[in-house]
N, C-alpha and C positions, 0 to 999 in steps of 0.2 A: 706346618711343615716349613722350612726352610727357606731363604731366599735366593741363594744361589749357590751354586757346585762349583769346587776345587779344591785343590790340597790347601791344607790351613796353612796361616800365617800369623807369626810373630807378633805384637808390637814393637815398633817402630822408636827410636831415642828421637826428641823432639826440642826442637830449640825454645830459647826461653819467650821471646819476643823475632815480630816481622814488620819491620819499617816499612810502612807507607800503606798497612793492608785495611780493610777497612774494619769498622767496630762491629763488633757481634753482638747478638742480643742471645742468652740463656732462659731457655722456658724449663723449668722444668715443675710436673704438676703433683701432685700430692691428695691423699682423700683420706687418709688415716692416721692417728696419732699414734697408731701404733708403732710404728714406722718414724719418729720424733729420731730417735738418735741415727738414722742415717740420712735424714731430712739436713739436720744438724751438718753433720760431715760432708753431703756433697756440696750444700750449701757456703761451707766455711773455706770447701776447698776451692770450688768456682772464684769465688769474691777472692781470695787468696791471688788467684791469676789475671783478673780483671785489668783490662787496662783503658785510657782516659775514652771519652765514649762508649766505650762497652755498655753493657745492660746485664741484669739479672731478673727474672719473671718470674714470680713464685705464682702458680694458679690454683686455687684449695678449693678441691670439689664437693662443693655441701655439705660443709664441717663448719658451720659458726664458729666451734669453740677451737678449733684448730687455726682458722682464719683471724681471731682475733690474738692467740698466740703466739702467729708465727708473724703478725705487722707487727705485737710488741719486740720481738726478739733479732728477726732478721731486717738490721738495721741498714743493711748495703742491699737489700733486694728490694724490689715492687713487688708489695705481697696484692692480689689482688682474688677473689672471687671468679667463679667459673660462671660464663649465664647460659641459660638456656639449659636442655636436659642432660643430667648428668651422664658422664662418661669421658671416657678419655682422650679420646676424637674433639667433643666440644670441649673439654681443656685445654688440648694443645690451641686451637682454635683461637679460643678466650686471649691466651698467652702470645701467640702471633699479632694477634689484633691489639694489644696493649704496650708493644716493645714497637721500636723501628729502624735497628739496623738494619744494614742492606744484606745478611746472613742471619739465620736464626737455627740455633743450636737448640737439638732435642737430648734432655738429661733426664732417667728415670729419677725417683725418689731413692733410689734401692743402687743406684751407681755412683760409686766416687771416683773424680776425674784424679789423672795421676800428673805428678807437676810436667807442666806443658804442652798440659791439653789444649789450652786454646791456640799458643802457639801454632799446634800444630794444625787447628781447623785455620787458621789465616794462612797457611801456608798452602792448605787444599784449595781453598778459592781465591786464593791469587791467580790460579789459571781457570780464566772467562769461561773455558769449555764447559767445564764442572758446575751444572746445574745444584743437584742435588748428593750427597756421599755418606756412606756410613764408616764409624770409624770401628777399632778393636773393642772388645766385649770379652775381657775376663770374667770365670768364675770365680769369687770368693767364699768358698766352700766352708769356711771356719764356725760359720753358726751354724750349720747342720751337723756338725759332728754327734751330737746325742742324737742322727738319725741312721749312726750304722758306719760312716764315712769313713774312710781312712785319714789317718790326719792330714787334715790340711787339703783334703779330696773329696772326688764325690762319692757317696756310698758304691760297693762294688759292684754290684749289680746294674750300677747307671752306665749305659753306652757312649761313648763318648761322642759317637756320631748324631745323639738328640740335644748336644747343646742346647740348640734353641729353646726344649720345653722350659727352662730356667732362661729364656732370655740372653742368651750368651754365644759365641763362638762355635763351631763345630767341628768336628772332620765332614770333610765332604765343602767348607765354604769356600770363596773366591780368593786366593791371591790378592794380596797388596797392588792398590792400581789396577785389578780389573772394573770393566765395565759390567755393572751387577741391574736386574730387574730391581732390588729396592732391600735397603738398607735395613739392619737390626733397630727396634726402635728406641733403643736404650739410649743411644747415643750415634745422633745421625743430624744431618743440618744440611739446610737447603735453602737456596736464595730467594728475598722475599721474590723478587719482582717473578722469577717462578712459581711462586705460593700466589702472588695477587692473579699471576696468568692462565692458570692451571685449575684453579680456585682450594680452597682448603678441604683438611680432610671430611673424608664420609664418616657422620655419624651412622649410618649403616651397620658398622662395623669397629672393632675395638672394645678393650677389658670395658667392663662397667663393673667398678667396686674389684670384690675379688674372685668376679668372675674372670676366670683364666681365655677369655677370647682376643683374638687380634686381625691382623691383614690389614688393619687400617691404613700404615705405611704401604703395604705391598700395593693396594691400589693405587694412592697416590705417588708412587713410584712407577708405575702402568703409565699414569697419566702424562708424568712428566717426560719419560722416554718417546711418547708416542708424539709429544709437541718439537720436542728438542734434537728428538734424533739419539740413533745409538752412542754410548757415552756418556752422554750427559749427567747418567748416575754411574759414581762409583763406588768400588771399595777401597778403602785407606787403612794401613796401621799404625800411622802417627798418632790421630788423637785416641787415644787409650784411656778406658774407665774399668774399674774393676765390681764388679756388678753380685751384690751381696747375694748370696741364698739361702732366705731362711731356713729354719729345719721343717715347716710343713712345706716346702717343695721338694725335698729329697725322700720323700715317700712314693711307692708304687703306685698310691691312688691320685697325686698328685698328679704324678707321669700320665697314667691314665687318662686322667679326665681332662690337661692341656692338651694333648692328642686330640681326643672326642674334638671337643671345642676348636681345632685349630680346621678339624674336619669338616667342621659346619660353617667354620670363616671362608674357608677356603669353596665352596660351596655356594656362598652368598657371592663372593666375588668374583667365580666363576660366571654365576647370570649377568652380573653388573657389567664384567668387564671382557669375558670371550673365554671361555676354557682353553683357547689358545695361548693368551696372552697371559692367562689366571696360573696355568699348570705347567710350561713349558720346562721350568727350572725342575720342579717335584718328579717329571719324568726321567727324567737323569738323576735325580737325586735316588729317587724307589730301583730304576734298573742298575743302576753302577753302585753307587756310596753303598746302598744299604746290605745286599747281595754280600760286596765283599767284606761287611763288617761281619758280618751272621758268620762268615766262613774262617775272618781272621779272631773272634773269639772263640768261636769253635775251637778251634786251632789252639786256642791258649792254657787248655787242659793240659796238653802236653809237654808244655815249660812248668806245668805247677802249678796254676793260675784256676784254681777252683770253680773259682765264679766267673768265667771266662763264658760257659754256657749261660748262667743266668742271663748274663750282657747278649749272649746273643737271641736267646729267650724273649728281651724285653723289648730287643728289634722289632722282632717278628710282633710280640702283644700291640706296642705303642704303631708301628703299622697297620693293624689290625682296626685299633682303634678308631685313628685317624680315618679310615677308610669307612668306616660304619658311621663317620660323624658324618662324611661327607654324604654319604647312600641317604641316610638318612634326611636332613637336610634338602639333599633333592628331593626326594617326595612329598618332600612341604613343600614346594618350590614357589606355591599361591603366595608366603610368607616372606620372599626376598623383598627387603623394606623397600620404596621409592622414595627416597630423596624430595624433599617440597622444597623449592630454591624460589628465587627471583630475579628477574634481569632488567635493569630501564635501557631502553633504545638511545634515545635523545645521548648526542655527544659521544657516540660510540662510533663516530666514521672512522674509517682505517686502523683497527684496531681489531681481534677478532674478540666474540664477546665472551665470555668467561663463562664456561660450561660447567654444572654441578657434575657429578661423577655420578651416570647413569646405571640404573633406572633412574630418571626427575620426574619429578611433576613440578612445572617452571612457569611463576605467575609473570607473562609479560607485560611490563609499563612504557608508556612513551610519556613524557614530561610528568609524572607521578603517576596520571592516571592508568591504574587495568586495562590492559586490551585484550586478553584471553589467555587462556591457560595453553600450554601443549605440553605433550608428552614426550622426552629424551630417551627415549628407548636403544637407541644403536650408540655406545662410547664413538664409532668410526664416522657419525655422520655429525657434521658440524651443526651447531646448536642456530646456528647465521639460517642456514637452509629450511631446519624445522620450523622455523619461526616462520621464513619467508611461507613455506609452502601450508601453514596450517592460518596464520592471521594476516598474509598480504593485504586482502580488500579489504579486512577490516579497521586496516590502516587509515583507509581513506579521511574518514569523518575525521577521524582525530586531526591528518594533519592538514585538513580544510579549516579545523576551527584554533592550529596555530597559523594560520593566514598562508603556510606551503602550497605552493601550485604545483599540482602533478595533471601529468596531460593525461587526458580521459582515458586512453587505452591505454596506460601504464600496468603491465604487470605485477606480480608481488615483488622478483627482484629490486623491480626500479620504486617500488612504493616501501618497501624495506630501507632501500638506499637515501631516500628523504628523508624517512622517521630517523634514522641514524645521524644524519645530517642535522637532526635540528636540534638547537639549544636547550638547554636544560628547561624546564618549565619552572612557572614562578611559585611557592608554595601560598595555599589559599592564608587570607588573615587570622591574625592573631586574634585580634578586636572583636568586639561585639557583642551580643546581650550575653547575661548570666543563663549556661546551660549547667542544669542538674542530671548527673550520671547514677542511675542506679542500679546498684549489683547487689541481687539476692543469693544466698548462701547459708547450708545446712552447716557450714564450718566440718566440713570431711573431705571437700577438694582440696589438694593439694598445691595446684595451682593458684589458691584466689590470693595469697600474693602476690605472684606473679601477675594476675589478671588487674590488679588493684592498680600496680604500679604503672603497668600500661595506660590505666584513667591519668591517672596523677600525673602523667608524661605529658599528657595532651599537648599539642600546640595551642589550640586555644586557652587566652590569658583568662576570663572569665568562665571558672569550671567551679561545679557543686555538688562534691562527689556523697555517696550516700552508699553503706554498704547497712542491707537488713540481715540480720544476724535469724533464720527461720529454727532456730532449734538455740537459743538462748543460756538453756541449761545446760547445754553440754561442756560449754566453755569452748568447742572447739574453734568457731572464729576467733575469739578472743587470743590462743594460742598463734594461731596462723598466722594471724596482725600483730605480735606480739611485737611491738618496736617502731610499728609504722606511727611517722608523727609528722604529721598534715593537717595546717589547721583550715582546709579545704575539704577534709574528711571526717564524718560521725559515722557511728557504729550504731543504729536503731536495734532495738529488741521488734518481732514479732515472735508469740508463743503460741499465737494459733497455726499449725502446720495447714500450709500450701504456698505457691508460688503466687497466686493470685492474690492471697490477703497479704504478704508479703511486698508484693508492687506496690498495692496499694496504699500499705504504709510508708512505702518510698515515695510515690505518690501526694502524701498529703504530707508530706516533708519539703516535698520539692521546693525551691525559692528561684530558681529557674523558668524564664519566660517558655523556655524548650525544657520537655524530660527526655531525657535518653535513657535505653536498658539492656544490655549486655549480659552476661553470665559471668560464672564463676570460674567456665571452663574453654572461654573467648578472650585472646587478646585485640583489643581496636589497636588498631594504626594509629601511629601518631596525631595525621589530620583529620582522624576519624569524625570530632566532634567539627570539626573547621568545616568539611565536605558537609557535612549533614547542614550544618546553617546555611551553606553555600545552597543547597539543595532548597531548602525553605524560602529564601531570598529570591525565587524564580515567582514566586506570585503569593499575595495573602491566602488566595482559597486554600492552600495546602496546609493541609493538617498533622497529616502523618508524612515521613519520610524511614524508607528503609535502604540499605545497604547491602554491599557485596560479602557474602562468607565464603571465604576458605579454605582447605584443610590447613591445620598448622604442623599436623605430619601425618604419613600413612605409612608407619612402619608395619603395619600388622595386615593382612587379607582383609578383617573386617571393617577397618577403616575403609578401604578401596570399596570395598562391597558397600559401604554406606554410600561413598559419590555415585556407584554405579545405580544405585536406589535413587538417587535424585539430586542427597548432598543438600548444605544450605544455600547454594550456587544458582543466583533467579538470571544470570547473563551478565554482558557486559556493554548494555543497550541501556540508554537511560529510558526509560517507561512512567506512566501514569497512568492512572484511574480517577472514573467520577461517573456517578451513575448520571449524569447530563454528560453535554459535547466538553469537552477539555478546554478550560478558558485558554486564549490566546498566548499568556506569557505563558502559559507552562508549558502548550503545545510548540513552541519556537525552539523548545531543550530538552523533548522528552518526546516520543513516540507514543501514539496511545497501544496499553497495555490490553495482552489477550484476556478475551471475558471470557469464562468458565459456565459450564451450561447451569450452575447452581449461583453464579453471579446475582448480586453482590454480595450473596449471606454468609457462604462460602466460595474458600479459595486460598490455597498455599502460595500462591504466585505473583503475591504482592510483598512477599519479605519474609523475614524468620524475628522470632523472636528475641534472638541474642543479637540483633542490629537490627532496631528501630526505635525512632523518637519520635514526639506530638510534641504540637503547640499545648503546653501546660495544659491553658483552661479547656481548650478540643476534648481533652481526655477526661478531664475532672466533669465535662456536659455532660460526658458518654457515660457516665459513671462507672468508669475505672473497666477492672478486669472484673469479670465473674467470679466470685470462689468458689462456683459446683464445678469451674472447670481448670485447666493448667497441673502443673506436675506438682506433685500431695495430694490430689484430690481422686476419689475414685473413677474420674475420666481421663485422669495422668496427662491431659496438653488438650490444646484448642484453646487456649485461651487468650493469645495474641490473632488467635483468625477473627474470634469473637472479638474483638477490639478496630480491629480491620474493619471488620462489619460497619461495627458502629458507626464509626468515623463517616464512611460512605455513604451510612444510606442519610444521615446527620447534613449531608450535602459538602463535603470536603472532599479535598483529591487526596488521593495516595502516591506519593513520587518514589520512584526507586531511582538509588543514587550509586551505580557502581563504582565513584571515584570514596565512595565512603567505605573501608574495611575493615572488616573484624578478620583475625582467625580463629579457626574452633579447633579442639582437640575433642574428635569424635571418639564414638566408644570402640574399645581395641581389642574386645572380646566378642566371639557367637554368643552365649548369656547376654551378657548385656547389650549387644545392638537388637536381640531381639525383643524382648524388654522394651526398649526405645522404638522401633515399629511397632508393636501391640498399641504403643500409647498412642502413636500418632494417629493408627485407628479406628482406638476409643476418643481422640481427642475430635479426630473429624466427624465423625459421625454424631459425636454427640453436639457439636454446634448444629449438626442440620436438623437434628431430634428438638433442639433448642426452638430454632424456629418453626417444624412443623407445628411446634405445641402451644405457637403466637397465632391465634385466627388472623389477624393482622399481615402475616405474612404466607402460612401454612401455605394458602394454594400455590403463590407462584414457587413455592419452594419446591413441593408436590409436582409438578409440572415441569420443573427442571430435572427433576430426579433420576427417571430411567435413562435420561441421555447421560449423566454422572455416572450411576452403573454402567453402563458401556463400555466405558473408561477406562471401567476396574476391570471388568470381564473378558474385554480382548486380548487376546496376548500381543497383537499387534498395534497395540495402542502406543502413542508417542510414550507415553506414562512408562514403556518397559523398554524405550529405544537403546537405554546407555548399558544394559544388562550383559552382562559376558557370560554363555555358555556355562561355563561352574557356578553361575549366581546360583544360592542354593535354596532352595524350595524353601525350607525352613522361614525363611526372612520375609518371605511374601505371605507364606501361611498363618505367618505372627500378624501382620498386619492386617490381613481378612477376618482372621478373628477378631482384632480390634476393630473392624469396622461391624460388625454380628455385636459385640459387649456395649458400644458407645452407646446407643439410647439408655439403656439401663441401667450403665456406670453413670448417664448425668441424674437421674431421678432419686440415686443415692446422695450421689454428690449435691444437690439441693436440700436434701433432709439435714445430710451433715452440716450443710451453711448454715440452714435456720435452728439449725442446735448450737452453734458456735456462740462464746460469749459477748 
């Protein structure tokens, strides 16, 4: 639906140049070659107007051969690559973060500016009030003509009151120089230092590909209004583009389905940001605009106008639509994405801190390190407050160990207003022994490029990256790497299928005084590997260290439902284990960690296995990972607990190291997160089956045991604390039966190892 109501307006005649305004930066993003000749033309026209500091930002959304294309041919732009998941939201994103004038102009692929576009945006924010503005959005209706069109028009049956679904102007829109909720996205531009303040837009929301969805703008057009005050966005018709439509959008299904779609944007955005604040405009738009269009084509039977009822016909349909996207939509309502952002405290005094566009799930830091998660739930309650009121004391430690004196009875206000207060922190060394990174991979995630590069990123300067290719013949790693060239990185075959025999050929590759292991489907932080040595460096006895996960997004209910399960997420408390007292240096930097009534055979609560590393030879004593256990094998996981194990009862500590991060990209489907509880299970149980079938251990394992069911059997057990009311039966029911399958699936999974060649 629309962004704002009024009688439409003109463009505006616009001067050629504005002495003294400042330079603009032009993002405009692209994902298709299809689309090459008006790529061509906006781009020729922009550069065309360009003047000295200006900028141009070409952003190419996961199109290699497009991307290499358009750096050889558009020679007056910065063609650069979109990162992170595709869409158009992280495009413009990409494109903001790569330009830096003090203005940043949003251009579709599919719009060409007309002479004196930019002119006319420096003459918009030449007045300081004017945050954020959209400018004019003609139709150029000349490619659709083979869909019905009158020349040089839109087909007749098109209303002229749905501009928008093509992207463009309407009847019904704002006046030149009104004050609008949020601008057309074709062609709109907004000050950085409002983009840095505001923060940028919601992937939440926005086309992906050609999927016809948006609102992207309309939130962060919310956002900005509600910082700046009424004004602060407006509408303009100076800068004027004329905005192509092809001929598959002048069809009825087209109309349609941007309807639908704009019904279920409008929908998301409503939860994120207040149905007040979401709807206001569309309420005036549905009672006044739409009403008297129905009635003035109506009406236009009687001058002769045929299709005068179709038009008013396709009011009432594309209403229809839009209203059933929206119905819809809310009853998924489990499905409105959450936003995963981050914010570091340190050097943020007097300043407010930069709110993602709620729902968030917001990883707080003070001088790098994590200091807990919270949830931004309410857009109207400052992100400053959440913070205070959800991790104030947990403030404390942290800014005792930057040497910050806060007086004992200091509330979260005033222990917020310290961490704010303090300096950035130092980041851990560069330096230090050779650690080996290894990432196993069927070559069918789509990510472990992505997940690669993040190894390859490392801070630390001595890295040993190791990726096992578990499905060799498929070619598929080979594909997904295709290009990566690091002579820090080899590409191992293993042909025997499991995760286990896989490690372990990472493992006896290693060259690495430390091994680290991650996933396919994990990216580490930067100082990921730097914390983890940092974490070793606290005492020799330590053998293993693990790390903090988590989420790298929860666009989906079953994402959430997985943190609500438990999540990779072991705290943000550094902790230790050892089946003795905790030697002295570890215990000066680490808490001792809770023992589990099945301690030390079993136990989730020592780390995950997409973040943890061992001293080399620790592991290579322990003799590696089991192959009857972990994912390929008929007990599908358990096989980093069984490694845990070992290490422990071997006489080593286990340190967990929250300043060490990975993020995970959990599973985003009910299939497959249940799938992933069955195995965890089969994967727990079957380590405990492991041990009952060791006489060596069996009794005390036996003797821990019914307090372990208890665990599982209470509903009031800490084990189901984080659970919300709709957690659905199903996901628990997966898991119990994984814990019923696991003896079983390991005595398989043993046959199959000693068959293995």
């Amino acid at each position: 639906m629309p962004g704002s109501a009024g009688p439409a307006a003109a463009p505006a005649a616009t001067p050629d140049a504005v002495p003294g305004s400042d330079p603009l930066a032009v993002v405009m993003c692209v994902y298709t070659a299809d689309r090459l000749a008006g790529i061509r033309a906006a781009a020729a026209a922009v550069a065309g107007q360009l003047a000295y500091g200006d900028e141009l930002v070409v952003v190419v959304d996961h199109n290699d051969e497009l991307l290499r294309l358009l750096t050889a041919e558009l020679t007056r732009a910065t063609v650069v690559a979109s990162t992170g998941e595709p869409g158009l939201s992280t495009a413009r994103n990409t494109g903001a973060g790569r330009s830096t004038a003090p203005v940043v102009v949003f251009l579709d692929d599919d719009a060409v500016p007309r002479p004196g576009w930019l002119a006319a945006w420096r003459r918009v924010f030449a007045d300081p009030s004017v945050m954020m503005a959209g400018g004019a959005v003609q139709p150029d209706w000349a490619s659709a003509s083979a869909a019905g069109s009158a020349a040089g028009g839109p087909p007749r049956w098109f209303p002229e009151e749905f501009g928008w679904v093509v992207g463009c102007d309407y009847r019904g829109i704002a006046p030149s120089e009104a004050a609008i909720r949020n601008p057309i996205g074709a062609n709109m531009a907004i000050r950085r230092s409002a983009l840095d303040r505001v923060g940028p837009f919601t992937t939440r929301l926005g086309r992906l590909g050609a999927v016809p969805a948006g609102c992207e703008e309309t939130e962060l057009g919310i956002r900005v209004g509600r910082v700046y005050g009424p004004g602060a966005v407006v509408r303009t018709g100076g800068p004027a583009v004329d905005h192509r439509v092809p001929a598959p959008r002048a069809t009825a299904g087209y109309f349609l389905s941007r309807c639908r779609h704009e019904g279920r944007s409008k929908a998301i955005l409503a939860a994120a940001a207040g149905r007040a604040a979401s709807l206001s405009t569309e309420r005036r738009y549905v009672l006044r605009t739409l009403p008297a269009g129905v009635l003035r084509h109506t009406a236009a039977l009687t001058r002769g106008d045929l299709a005068g009822p179709a038009r008013a016909a396709m009011i009432l349909a594309g209403l229809t639509a839009t209203a059933w996207g929206y119905l819809t939509a809310r009853r998924g309502a489990p499905d409105v994405p959450v936003a995963v952002a981050e914010v570091e405290l340190a050097g943020t005094a007097g300043r407010p801190l930069a709110a993602p566009p709620a729902p968030a799930s917001v990883l707080v830091r003070l001088r790098g390190v994590p200091v807990g998660r919270v949830l931004l739930d309410d857009p109207a309650v400052p992100l400053e407050r959440v913070v205070g009121r959800a991790l104030g004391p947990a403030l404390r430690p942290h800014l005792e160990r930057a040497a910050v004196v806060v007086p004992p009875g200091a509330g979260p206000a005033t222990l917020l207003a310290a961490a704010r207060a303090c300096p950035p922190g130092t980041p851990p060394a560069s330096s230090g022994p050779l650690v080996t990174v290894v990432l196993c991979t069927l070559g069918t995630e789509p990510r472990l490029r992505q997940a690669v590069a993040a190894v390859l990123a490392q801070s630390h300067a001595e890295l040993d990256a190791v990726v096992v290719d578990n499905a060799p013949d498929s070619g598929g790693t080979a594909r997904l790497l295709s290009g990566v060239d690091d002579p820090r990185l080899r590409i191992l075959p293993e042909p025997r299928r499991g995760l286990s025999w896989a490690r372990n050929t990472g493992l006896a590759a290693a060259r690495g005084a430390v091994v680290a292991f991650t996933d396919d489907d994990a990216l580490p932080d930067t100082h990921w590997v730097a914390e983890l040595l940092r974490a070793f460096d606290d005492a020799p006895q330590i053998g293993c260290v693990t790390g903090l996960v988590t989420p790298a997004r929860l666009r989906t209910r079953w994402e959430r439902y997985f943190e609500e399960h438990g999540g990779f997420d072991k705290g943000y408390v550094a902790r230790a284990w050892s089946v003795g007292e905790l030697p002295e240096a570890v215990a000066r930097t680490a808490s001792a960690g809770e023992r589990g009534p099945l301690f030390p055979y079993a136990g989730g609560n020592y780390g995950s296995g997409n973040n943890m590393a061992f001293r080399t030879e620790v592991l290579r004593d322990a003799g590696g990972f089991d192959p009857a256990l972990g994912a390929g094998s008929p007990a599908r996981g358990g096989e980093d607990l069984d490694a845990f194990r070992a290490v422990l009862v071997a006489g080593h500590v286990i340190r967990y190291a929250p300043s060490a991060l990975v993020r995970h990209f959990h599973r985003a489907s009910g299939p497959a997160l249940r799938r992933q509880l069955y195995g965890y299970g089969t994967g727990f149980t079957a380590v405990v089956a492991k041990q009952l079938a060791d006489p060596r251990t069996a009794w005390r394992v036996a003797r821990g045991t019914p307090r372990a069911l208890r665990v599982v059997a209470d509903p009031r057990s800490p084990k189901y604390a984080g659970r919300s009311r709709g957690f659905p039966a199903t996901l628990g029911a997966a898991e119990l039966l994984g814990y019923l399958a696991g003896p079983w699936l390991l005595l398989r999974g043993r046959w199959r190892a000693r068959r293995a060649p």
